[in-house]
C-alpha positions as a printed Julia matrix, in Angstrom:
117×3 Matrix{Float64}:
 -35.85  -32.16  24.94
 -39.13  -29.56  25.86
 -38.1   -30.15  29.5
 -34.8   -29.27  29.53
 -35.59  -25.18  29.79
 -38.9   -26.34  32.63
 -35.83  -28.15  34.83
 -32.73  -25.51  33.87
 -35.36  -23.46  35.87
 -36.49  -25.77  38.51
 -33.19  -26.27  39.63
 -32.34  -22.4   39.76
 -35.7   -21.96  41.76
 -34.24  -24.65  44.2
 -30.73  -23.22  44.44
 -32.39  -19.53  45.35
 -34.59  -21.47  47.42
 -31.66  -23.06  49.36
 -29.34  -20.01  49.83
 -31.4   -17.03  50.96
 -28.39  -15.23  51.31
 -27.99  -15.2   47.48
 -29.39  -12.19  45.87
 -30.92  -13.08  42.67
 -33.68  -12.55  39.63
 -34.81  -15.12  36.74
 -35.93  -13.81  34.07
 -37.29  -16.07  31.05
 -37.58  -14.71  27.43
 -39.4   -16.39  24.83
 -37.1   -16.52  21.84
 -39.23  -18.1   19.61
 -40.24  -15.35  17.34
 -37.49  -12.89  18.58
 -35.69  -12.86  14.91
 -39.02  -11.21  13.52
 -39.61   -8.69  16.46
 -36.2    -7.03  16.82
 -36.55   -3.21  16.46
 -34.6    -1.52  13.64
 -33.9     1.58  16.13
 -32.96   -0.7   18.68
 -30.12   -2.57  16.43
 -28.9     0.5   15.52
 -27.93    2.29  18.56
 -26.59   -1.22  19.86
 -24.22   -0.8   16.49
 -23.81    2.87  17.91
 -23.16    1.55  21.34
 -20.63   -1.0   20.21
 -18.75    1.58  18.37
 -18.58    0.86  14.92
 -17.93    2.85  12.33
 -20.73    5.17  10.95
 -19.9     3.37   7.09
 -20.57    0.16   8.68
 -23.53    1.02  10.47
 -25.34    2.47   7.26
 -23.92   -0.35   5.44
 -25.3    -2.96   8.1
 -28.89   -0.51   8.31
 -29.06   -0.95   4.44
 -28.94   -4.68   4.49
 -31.2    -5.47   7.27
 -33.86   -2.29   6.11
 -33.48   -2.31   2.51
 -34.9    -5.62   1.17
 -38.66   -5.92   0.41
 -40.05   -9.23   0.04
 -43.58  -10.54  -1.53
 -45.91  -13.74  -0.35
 -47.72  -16.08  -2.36
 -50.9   -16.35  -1.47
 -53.74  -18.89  -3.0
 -50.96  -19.18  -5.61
 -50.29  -15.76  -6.75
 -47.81  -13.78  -5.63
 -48.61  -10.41  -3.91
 -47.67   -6.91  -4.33
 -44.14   -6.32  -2.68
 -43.69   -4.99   0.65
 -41.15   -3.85   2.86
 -41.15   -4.76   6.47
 -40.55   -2.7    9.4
 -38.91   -4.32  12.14
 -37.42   -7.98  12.2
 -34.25   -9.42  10.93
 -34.26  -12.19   8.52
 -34.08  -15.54   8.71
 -31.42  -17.42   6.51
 -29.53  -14.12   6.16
 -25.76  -14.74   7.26
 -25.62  -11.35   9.19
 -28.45  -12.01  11.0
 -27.16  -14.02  13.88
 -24.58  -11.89  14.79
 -27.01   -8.86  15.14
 -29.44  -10.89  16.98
 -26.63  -12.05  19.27
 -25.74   -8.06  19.5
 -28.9    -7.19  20.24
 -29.23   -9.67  22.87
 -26.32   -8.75  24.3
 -27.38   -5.44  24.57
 -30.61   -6.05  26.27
 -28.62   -8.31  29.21
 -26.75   -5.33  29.48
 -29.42   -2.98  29.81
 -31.22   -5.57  32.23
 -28.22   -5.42  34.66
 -27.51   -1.99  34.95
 -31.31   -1.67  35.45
 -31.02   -4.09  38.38
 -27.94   -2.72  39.72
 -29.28    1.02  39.62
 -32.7    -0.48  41.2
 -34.62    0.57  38.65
């Protein structure tokens, strides 16, 4: 199943390869630890961007920034901390704001390509 992604781009190297007259960029983003890297200004102006409602946006803003969370370490549990950026895993509102957010950046990546920047 690891080579699935290694031939998904083989094969789009080949086809680019094979039709020059195809205009085209790959671009490959590592996803593994994209949950826990997501900027918290970021997801908010892509809540701005897709219009919501301000109530919904400080609602969403609240649960994504407002939970702290403590570790256990050699046993004990540590002093509770809040995070800055990420969104967490297990939460049922966080796929849909990753999926926003990656949305967002597909966006941004074609109108970058498009205005040749």
């Amino acid at each position: 199943m690891t080579h699935l992604p290694i031939m998904a781009l083989d094969h789009a190297l080949l086809y680019l390869q094979l039709n020059p007259e195809v205009c085209g960029m790959l671009l490959k983003l590592d996803l593994e630890k994209a949950y826990d890297r997501i900027r918290w200004d970021f997801l908010e102006d892509t809540l701005r961007a897709s219009r919501l409602p301000e109530s919904w946006i400080w609602w969403i803003m609240q649960c994504v920034t407002g939970p702290s969370m403590s570790l256990m370490w050699n046993g004990e549990k540590t002093e509770p901390f809040r995070p800055s950026r990420g969104l967490r895993q297990g939460d049922p509102l966080s796929p849909y704001l990753f999926v926003l957010c990656l949305e967002r950046l597909c966006h941004q990546v074609e109108v970058a390509v498009v205005g040749k920047e």
